[in-house]
Each structure stands twice: as C-alpha cells, then as structure tokens.
N, C-alpha and C positions, 0 to 999 in steps of 0.2 A: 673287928672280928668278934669282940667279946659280945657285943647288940646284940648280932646273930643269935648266938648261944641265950644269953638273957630273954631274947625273945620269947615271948609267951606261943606264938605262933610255932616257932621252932622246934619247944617241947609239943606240941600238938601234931604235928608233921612226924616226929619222932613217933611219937603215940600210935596215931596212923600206921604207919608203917608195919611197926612191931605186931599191931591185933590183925595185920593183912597176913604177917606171916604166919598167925599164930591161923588164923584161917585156912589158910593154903594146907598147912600142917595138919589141921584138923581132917578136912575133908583128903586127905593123899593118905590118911590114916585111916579111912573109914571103909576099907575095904576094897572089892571087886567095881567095876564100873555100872553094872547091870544088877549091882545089889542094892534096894534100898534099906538107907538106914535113918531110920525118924530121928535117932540122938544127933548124927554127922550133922543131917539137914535144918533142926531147930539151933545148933549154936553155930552157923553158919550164916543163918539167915538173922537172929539174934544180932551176931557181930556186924552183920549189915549196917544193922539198923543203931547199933550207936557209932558206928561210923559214919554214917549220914548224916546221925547227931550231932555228930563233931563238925563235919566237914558248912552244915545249915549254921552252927553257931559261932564260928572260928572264923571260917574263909568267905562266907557270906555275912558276918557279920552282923547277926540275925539279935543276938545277943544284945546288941544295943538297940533295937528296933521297937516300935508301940509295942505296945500287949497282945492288940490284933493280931499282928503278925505272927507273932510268938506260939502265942494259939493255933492260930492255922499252921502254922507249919509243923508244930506239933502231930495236933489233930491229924493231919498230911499223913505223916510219919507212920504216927500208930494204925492208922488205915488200912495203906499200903500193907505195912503187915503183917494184918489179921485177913487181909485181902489176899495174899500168896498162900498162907501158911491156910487157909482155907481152900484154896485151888488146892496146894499141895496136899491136903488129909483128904479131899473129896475124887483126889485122882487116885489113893493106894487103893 
C-alpha cells in the first residue's frame, strides 16, 4: 500500500484532481451562464493547459522521451492555446 502513496504518479493523480476542482470551482464562481467573463475564461483555459502538461509528462511519459518530442509537444501545447484564447478574444 505504501508504493501507492510513494508513487510519484499518485501525487500527480492527486495534483490533477485537486487543480480540476479548483477549476470547476473557478468557473461555478464566475457568474451567470450567458455572462462572459475574460478572468473565469483565461484561468480556466490556463489550468487546462498545465494539466495537459501533466497529464503529456506523467501518464504519457513524455518526460523521458528525445528532445524532439519534448519540443513538439511542447510546441503542441503552447499552440493549441494561443490558438483558443485567439478564437476566444476574436469572438467577444
């Protein structure tokens, strides 16, 4: 039982969790459903994306991977979004 816990993996699953709810929380806070709000939406979309981060370096095990990869999925990452967060300012 103690591995579990020890697990590096398990504090990260932990982690996860926690910034999901902290998300959930954020956005159930940020008003009316038909209001936009640029703050709710940027640490929203934010917390996406080092959850991705996590999830590319942990569960996919990216982190051990050439440099290539690393990059690109980086790259990927940062893309994606500047690529939302762009839809999203070019649709208010």
């Amino acid at each position: 039982m103690t591995s579990y816990v020890r697990n590096p993996l398990t504090f990260v699953w932990a982690l996860l969790t926690i910034v999901t709810l902290v998300s959930w929380l954020t956005a159930r806070g940020g008003g009316s459903a038909h209001v936009v709000n640029v703050t709710v939406t940027l640490v929203v979309l934010l917390i996406a994306a080092v959850k991705t981060h996590l999830v590319i370096c942990h569960f996919m095990e990216v982190r051990f991977a050439p440099r290539w990869l690393k990059v690109t999925t980086g790259g990927w990452l940062i893309g994606l979004v500047a690529l939302l967060l762009g839809f999203y300012f070019a649709g208010i």
